[in-house]
N, C-alpha and C positions, 0 to 999 in steps of 0.2 A: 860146218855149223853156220846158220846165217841166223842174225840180230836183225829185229824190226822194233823200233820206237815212233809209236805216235806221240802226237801232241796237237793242241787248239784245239781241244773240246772244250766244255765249257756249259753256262746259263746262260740263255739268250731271249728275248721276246719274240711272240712269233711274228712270222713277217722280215726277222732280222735273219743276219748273214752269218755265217764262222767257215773259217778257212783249216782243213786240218791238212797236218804234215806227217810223213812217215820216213825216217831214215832208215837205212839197209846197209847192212853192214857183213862182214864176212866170208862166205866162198861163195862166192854171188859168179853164176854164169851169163856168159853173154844173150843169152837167149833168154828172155823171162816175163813172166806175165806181173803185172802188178795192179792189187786191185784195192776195193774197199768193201765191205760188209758190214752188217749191223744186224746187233741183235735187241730185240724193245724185251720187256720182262713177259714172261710167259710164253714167247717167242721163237720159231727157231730162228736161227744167225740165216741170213739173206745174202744175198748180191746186190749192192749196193751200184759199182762201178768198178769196168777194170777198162786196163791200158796195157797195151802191147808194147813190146820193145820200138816198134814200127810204128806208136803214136796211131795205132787202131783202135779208137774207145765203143766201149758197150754199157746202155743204161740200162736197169730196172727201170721199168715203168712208169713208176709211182714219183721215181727224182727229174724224168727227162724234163730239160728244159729248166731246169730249176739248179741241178750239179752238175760242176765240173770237174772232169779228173784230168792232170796232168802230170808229166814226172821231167824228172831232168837228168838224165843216162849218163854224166859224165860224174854225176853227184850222188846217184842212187837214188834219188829222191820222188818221192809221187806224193801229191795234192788231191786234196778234194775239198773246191769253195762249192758252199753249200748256202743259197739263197733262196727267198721265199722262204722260210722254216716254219714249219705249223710243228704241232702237237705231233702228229702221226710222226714224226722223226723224233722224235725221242728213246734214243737206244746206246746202245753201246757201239761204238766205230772199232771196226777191226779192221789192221794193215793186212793184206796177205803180197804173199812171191812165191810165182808158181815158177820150177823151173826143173830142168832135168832132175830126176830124184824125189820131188815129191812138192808142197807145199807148207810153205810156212809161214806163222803167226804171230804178228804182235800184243799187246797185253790187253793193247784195249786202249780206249777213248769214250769218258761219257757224255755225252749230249744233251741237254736238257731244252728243250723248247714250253717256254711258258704262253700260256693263255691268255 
């Protein structure tokens, strides 16, 4: 059973920044992917950012240059500061860990980007 807990979402203006975290917890392998996702209402849930065990990151498009994912391997833990924020980021932030077995899902995080 593996546990993912976000946090640091939040209301923010746009333009402004927020830093979100995700702890992992449980039968967590050495081998694992760890990413971000978002989903806006009406939406399907996207690819936000992910991170390799090996500190190999991948952006969606739409964030490059604007997010950052990071994690820290001895802690479980992976980051996504997220600056420049408009409107179009306005969604729900999902932790995911992909890892032998299958992938798994935190409960969420919501983002508000004001106008």
């Amino acid at each position: 059973q593996v546990q993912l807990v976000e946090s640091g979402g939040g209301l923010v203006q746009a333009g402004g920044s927020l830093r979100l975290s995700c702890a992992a917890a449980g039968s967590i392998s050495g081998i694992k992917v760890m990413g971000w996702y978002r989903q806006a209402p009406g939406k399907q849930r996207e690819l936000v950012a992910r991170i390799t065990s090996s500190m190999i990151t991948g952006y969606a498009d739409s964030v490059k240059g604007r997010f950052i994912i990071s994690r820290d391997n001895a802690k479980n833990m992976v980051y996504l500061q997220m600056n420049s924020l408009s409107s179009e980021d306005t969604a729900v932030y999902y932790c995911s860990l992909t890892q032998f077995g299958g992938t798994h899902w935190g409960q969420g995080t919501q983002v508000i980007v004001s106008s």
